[in-house]
C-alpha positions, 0 to 999 in steps of 0.5 A, a space after each residue: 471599404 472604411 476603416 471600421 469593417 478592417 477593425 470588425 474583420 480583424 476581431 471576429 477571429 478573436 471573437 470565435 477564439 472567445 466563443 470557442 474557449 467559453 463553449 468548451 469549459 461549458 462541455 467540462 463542467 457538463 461532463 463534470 456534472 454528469 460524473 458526480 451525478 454518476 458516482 451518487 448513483 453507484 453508491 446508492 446501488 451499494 450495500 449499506 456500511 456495516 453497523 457498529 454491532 458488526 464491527 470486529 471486537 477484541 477476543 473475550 481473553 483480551 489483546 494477543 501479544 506477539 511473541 519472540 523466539 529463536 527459530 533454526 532451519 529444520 533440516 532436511 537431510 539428517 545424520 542418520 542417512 534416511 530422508 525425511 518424507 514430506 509429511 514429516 517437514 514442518 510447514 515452516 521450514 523452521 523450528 523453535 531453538 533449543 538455545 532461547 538466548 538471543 545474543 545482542 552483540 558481540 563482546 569486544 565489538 562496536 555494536 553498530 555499523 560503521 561505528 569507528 570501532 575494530 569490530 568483531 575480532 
């Protein structure tokens, strides 16, 4: 054997390697290809995106307002000894406050967590 059949013998496993890796990325672009030509397909079988005329609109009031009230627990066992039936609990489980005044701080305290302050004495 010469010199040149070594040399041929020697880069035909780099050769494969090269024709491996080329055939591969062939294989993921196909793959790749036939996932998008997939994903048109389902979304031509979906239904039709709703119109403007079908979009939801602000009431003829206009805007709801959020609305801001002391809630107490409702009690279940009251003074009189009777329990209180089912259809008498309400269905949140609170109720709106006789007291509507909401109470910010305490006078004399630091008003914040951990503002140095004695706090609450």
């Amino acid at each position: 054997m010469d010199t040149a059949s070594y040399v041929v013998l020697a880069a035909e496993p780099r050769l494969w390697a090269t024709f491996g890796a080329f055939l591969g990325g062939l294989v993921i672009a196909g793959a790749l290809v036939w996932a998008v030509r997939m994903g048109i397909g389902v979304m031509r079988r979906e239904s039709d995106r709703p119109t403007a005329a079908e979009q939801p609109h602000l009431p003829v009031t206009g805007a709801i307002h959020e609305i801001r009230e002391m809630r107490e627990p409702d009690e279940v066992h009251p003074d009189d000894g009777e329990r209180l039936m089912p259809y008498e609990l309400h269905a949140t489980g609170t109720k709106r406050s006789n007291d509507q005044h909401r109470l910010r701080w305490y006078p004399g305290g630091s008003g914040s967590f951990g503002g140095g302050g004695p706090g609450h004495t």
